[in-house]
C-alpha positions as CSV (number, residue, x, y, z in Angstrom):
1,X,0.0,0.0,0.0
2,X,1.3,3.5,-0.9
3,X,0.2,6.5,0.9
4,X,1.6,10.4,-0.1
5,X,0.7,13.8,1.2
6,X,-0.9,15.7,-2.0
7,X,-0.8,19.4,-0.3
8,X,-3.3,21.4,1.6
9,X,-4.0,23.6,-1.4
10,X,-7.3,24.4,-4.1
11,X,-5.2,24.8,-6.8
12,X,-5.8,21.5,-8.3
13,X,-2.6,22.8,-10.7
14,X,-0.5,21.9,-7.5
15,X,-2.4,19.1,-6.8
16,X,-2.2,17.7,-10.2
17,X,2.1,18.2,-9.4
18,X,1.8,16.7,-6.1
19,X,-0.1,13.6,-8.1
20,X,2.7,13.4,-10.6
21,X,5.7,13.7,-8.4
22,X,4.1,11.1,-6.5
23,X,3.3,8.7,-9.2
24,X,7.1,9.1,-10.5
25,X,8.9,8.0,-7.4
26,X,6.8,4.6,-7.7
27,X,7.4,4.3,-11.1
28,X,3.5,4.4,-11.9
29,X,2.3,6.3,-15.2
30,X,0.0,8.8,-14.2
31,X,-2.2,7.6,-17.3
32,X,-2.0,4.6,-16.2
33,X,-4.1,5.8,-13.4
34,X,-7.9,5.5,-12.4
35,X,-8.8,7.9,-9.9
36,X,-12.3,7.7,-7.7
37,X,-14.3,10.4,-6.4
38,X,-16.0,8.4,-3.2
39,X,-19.8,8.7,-2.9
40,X,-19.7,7.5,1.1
41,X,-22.0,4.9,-0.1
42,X,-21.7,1.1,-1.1
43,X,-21.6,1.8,-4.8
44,X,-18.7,-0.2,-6.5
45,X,-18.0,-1.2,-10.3
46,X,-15.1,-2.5,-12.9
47,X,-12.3,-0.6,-13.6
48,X,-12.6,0.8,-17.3
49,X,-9.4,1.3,-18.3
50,X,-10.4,4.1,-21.1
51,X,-10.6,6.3,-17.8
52,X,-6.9,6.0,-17.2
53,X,-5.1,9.4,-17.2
54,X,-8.0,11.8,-17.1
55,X,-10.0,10.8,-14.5
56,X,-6.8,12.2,-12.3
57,X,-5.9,15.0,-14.6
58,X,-9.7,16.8,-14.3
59,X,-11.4,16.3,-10.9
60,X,-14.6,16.3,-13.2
61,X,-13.7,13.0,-14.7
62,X,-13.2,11.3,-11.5
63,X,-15.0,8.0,-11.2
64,X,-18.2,8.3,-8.7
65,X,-17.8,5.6,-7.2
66,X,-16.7,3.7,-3.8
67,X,-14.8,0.6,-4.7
68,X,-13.3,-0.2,-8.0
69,X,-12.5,-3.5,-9.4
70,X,-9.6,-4.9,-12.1
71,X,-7.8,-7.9,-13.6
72,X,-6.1,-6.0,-16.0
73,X,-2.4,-5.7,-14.8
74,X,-0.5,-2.0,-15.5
75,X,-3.8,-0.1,-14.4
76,X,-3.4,1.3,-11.0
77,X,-6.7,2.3,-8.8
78,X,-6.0,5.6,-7.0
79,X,-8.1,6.5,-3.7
80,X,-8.1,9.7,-2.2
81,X,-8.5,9.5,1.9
82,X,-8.5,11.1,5.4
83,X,-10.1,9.5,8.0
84,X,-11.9,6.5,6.1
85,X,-9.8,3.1,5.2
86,X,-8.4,2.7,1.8
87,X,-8.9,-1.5,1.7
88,X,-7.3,-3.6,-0.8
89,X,-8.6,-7.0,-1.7
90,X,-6.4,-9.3,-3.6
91,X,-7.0,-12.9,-4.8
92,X,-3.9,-14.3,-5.1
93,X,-4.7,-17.5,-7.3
94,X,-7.3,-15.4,-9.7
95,X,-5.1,-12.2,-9.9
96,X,-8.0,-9.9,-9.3
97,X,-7.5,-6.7,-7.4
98,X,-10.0,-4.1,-5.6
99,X,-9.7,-0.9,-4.1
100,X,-12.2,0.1,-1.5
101,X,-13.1,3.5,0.4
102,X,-14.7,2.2,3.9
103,X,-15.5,4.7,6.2
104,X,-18.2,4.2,9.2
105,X,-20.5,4.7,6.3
106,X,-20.0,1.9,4.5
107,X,-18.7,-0.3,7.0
108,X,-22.6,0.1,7.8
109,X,-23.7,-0.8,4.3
110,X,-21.1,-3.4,4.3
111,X,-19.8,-2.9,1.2
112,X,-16.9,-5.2,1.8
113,X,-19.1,-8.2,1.6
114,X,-20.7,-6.9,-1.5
115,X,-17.7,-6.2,-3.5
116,X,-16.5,-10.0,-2.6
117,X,-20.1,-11.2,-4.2
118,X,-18.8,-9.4,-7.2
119,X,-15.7,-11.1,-7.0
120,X,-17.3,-14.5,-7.1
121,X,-19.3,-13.8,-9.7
122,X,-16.9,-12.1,-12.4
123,X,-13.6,-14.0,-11.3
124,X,-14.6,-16.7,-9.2
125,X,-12.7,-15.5,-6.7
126,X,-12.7,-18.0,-3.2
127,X,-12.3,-15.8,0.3
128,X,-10.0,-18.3,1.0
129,X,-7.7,-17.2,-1.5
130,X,-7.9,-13.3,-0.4
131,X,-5.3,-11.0,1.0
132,X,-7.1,-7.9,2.3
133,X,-5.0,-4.4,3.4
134,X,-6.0,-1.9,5.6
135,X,-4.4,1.2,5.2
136,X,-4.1,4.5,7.6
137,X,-7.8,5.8,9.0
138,X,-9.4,7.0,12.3
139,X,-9.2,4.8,14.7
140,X,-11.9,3.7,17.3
141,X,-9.9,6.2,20.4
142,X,-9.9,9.4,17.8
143,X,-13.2,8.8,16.2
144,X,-15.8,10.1,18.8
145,X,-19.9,10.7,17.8
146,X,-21.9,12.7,20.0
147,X,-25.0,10.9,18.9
148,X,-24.4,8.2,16.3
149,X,-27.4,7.0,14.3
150,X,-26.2,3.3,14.9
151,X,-26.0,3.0,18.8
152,X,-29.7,1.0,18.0
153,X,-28.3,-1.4,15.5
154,X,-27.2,-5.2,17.1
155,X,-24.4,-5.0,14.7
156,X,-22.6,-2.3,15.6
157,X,-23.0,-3.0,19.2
158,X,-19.5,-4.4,20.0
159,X,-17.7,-1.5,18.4
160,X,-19.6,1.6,20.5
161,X,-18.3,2.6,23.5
162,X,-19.1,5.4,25.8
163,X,-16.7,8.1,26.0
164,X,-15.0,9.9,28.9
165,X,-16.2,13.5,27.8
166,X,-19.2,12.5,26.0
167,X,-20.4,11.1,22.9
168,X,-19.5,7.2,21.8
169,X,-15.8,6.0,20.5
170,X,-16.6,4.6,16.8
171,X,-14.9,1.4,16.0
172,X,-15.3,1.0,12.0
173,X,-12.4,-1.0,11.5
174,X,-13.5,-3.3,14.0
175,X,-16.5,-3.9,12.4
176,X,-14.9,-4.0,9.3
177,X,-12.1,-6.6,10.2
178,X,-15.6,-8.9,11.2
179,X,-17.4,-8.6,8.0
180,X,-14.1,-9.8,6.2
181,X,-14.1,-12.6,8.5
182,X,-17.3,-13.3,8.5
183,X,-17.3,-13.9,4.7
184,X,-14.2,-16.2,4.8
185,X,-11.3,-14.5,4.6
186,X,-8.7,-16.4,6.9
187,X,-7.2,-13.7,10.1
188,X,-3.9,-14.3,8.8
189,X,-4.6,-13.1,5.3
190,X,-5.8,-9.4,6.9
191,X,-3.2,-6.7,7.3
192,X,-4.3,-4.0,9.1
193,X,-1.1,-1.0,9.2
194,X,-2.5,0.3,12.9
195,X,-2.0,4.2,11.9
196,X,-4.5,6.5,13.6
197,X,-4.4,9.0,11.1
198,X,-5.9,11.6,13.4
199,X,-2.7,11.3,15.6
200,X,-0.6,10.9,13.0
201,X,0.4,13.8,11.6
202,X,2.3,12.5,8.7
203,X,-0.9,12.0,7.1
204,X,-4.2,14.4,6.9
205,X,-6.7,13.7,9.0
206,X,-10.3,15.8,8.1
207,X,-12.0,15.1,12.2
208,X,-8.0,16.7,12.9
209,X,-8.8,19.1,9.9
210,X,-12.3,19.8,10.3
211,X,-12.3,23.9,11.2
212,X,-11.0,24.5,8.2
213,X,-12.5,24.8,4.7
214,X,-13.3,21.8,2.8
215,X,-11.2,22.9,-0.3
216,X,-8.4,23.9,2.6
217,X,-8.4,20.5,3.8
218,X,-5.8,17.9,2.5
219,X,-6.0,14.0,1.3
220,X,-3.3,11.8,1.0
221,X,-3.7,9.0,-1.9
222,X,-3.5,5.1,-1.9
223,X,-2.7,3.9,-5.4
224,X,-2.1,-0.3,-6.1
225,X,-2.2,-2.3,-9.2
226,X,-1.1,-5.4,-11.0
227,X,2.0,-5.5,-12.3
């Protein structure tokens, strides 16, 4: 998993260098590229790789979408994050990979479990054969909601607690590292990083973040692809 600081910035002309100087020092074409623009919801789809190059180049051409989906190796999936998981899924034997956004969102919706469906379906893909990442994202001490709409839900249940000062501590990757259990990936196949990235300052953090404009506020990328 790679993870770079882009630049607190609007000018998506600096942004666009960040992207690039980025994408050089791993060796990665930047039109080789797909970029997402995440919806927050549970919406995934194939990778098209005519979408390579622009969909990073023009913020307009981004791909609304929450998880994206290739076998096609020399295309790179490229996430933009800070707060919510980047997760990569990769079946070893099928050489399929994925790219998912999972915030507290859709660690709700479970979109993990949806986007393996898919991967049975188009690939064939067997949990068994999985390797899942978890990449830098607020973590359940740093993530605190004053009233969160799922304290009702049984689900969510063993990853709410009460806070000292108020509100409930939010345990998304928790709940996340369950669903990929629960649909058969083995423990030892799931690679979590541990970074809090609301202590961790090397990386932008938008609950750190959050007093300051959205267009002020920075994201730091997750790119992966076969080679």
């Amino acid at each position: 998993m790679a993870n770079a600081i882009l630049g607190k910035t609007a000018d998506f002309k600096k942004v666009l260098e960040s992207r690039e100087n980025f994408l050089d020092k791993l060796g990665i074409p930047i039109d080789h590229c797909i970029c997402m623009q995440v919806l927050g919801e549970d919406k995934f789809e194939v990778a098209d790789p005519s979408s390579a190059g622009a969909s990073l180049k023009d913020y307009k051409k981004a791909i609304k979408t929450d998880a994206l989906i290739t076998d096609k190796s020399g295309l790179y999936l490229f996430l933009l994050t800070a707060d919510c998981a980047p997760v990569i899924l990769f079946d070893r034997v099928r050489k399929t990979l994925c790219l998912v956004h999972v915030g507290w969102k859709g660690a709700d919706l479970e979109i993990v479990k949806k986007v393996l469906r898919k991967l049975k379906d188009l690939y064939g893909s067997e949990p068994k054969d999985l390797v899942a990442g978890i990449g830098p994202a607020a973590r359940r001490n740093s993530y605190i909601k004053e009233n969160p709409s799922q304290i009702s839900d049984i689900k969510w249940q063993p990853f709410l607690e009460k806070a000292t000062n108020g509100g409930y501590k939010v345990d998304f990757i928790g709940l996340l590292k369950k669903q990929l259990l629960d649909v058969g990936i083995k423990g030892e196949n799931i690679f979590d990083c541990g970074i809090d990235t609301v202590k961790d300052t090397r990386f932008f953090s938008h609950l750190r973040e959050s007093k300051l404009p959205i267009g002020a506020q920075g994201r730091f990328a997750c790119v992966v692809g076969l080679k």
